[in-house]
C-alpha positions in Angstrom: 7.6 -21.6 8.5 7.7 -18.3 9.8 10.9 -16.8 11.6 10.9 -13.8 13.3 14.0 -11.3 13.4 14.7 -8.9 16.0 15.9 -5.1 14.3 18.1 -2.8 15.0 19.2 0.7 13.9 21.8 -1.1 11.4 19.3 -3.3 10.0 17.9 0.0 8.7 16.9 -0.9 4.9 15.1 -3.9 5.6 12.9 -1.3 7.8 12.5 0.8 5.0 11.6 -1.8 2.6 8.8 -2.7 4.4 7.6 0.6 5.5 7.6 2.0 1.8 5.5 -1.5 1.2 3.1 -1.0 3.8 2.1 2.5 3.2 2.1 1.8 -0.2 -0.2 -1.0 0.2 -2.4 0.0 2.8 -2.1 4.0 2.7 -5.8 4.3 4.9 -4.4 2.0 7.3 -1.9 4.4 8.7 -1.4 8.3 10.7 1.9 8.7 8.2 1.5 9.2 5.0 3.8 7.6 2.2 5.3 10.9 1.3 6.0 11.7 4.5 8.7 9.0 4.6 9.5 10.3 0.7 11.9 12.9 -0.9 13.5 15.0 1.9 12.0 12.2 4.6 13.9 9.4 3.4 17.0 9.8 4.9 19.5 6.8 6.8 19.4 9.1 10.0 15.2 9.1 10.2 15.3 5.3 9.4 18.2 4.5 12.2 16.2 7.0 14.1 13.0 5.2 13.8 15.0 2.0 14.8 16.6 3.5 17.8 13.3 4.7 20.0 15.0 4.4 23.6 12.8 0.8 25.0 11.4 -0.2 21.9 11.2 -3.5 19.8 10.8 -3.6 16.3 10.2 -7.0 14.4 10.6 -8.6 10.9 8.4 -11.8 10.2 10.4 -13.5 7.3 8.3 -16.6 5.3 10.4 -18.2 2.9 13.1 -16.2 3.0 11.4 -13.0 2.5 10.3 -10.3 4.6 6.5 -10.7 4.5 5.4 -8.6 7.7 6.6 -6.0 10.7 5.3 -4.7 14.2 6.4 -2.3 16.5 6.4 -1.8 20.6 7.2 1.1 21.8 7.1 2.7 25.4 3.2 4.3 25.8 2.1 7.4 26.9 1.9 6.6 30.4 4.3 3.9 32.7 3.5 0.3 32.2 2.0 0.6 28.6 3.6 -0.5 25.5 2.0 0.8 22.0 2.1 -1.6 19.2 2.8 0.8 15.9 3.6 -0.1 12.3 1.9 -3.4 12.1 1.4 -4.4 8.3 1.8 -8.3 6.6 2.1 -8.4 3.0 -0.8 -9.3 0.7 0.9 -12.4 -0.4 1.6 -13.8 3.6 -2.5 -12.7 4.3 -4.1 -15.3 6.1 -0.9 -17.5 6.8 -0.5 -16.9 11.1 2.2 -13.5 10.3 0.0 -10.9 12.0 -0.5 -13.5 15.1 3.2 -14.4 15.2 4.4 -11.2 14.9 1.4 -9.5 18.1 2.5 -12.5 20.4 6.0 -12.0 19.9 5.9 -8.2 20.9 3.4 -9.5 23.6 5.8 -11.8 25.2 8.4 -8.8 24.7 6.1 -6.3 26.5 5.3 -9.2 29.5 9.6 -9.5 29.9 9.2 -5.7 30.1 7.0 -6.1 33.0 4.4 -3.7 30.9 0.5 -4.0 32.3 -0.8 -3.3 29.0 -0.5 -3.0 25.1 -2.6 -0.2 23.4 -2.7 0.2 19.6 -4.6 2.3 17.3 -6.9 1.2 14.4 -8.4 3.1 11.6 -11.6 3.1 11.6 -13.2 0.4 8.7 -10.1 -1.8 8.8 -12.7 -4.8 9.5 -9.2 -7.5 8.9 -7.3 -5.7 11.6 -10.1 -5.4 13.9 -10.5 -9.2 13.6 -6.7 -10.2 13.7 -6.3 -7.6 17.4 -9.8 -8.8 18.6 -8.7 -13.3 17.5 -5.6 -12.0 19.9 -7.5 -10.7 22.8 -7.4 -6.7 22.4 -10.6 -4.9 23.0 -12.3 -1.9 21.3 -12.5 1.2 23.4 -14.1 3.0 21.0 -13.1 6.2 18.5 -10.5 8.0 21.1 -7.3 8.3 19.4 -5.6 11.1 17.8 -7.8 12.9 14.9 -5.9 13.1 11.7 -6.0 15.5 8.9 -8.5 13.7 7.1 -11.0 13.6 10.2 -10.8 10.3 10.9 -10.4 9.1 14.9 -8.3 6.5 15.3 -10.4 3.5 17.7 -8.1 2.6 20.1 -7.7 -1.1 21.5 -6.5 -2.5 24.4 -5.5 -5.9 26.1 -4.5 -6.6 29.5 -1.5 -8.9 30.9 -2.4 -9.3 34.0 0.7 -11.5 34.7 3.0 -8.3 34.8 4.0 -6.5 37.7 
């Protein structure tokens, strides 16, 4: 069974733990890089700091007693959008339900928030995670995120909820 735990600042190193996993696993997947959250980066205060983003929600998914996955919503760029960052499921929980869980838990989070939309970003070539957001009702708008340092455009994908205000 999956369980899903809500995070705070205090629960800190579980963050970290899974964040040092995910950009270890899947370093293409992300904007950071894993040595940005290395060395001089990895510090309590960036972690609690990460965990403390004024209107966010941050979430663990947890499958037989181990953290196996996490998501992020944060407030968007503009009012009534929340931005799902930091998404990432273990290789071992792949293909179990964890990504779903964990986008319509943040989903019903962002609809209690009265948001009107959820944007996220996706690198491009990540064929799974295309799947998992499009299985979950987000839709390509094409290559218009941020470019990175390595030239690649982030696609950017959206999904309505029409049942907020």
């Amino acid at each position: 069974m999956i369980e899903l735990q809500v995070l705070t600042a205090d629960d800190w190193t579980v963050w970290r733990e899974l964040r040092l996993a995910a950009l270890t696993d899947a370093p293409s997947a992300f904007g950071s890089r894993l040595a940005d959250w290395q060395g001089e980066g990895d510090r309590e205060e960036r972690w609690r700091g990460r965990l403390s983003i004024p209107g966010s929600h941050h979430l663990v998914a947890v499958l037989d007693g181990k953290p196996v996955g996490m998501i992020s919503g944060v407030p968007g760029p503009h009012s009534g959008v929340v931005e799902l960052i930091s998404m990432w499921v273990s290789k071992d929980a792949r293909g179990q339900g964890v990504g779903d869980h964990l986008l319509r838990a943040v989903e019903r989070w962002a609809r209690q928030t009265r948001a009107a939309a959820l944007h996220l970003a996706v690198m491009p070539g990540n064929a799974p995670a295309f799947a998992l957001y499009r299985r979950n009702g987000f839709h390509d708008t094409g290559p218009v995120g941020e470019v990175l340092p390595d030239g690649r455009v982030e696609h950017v994908m959206v999904k309505a909820l029409s049942e907020a205000a």
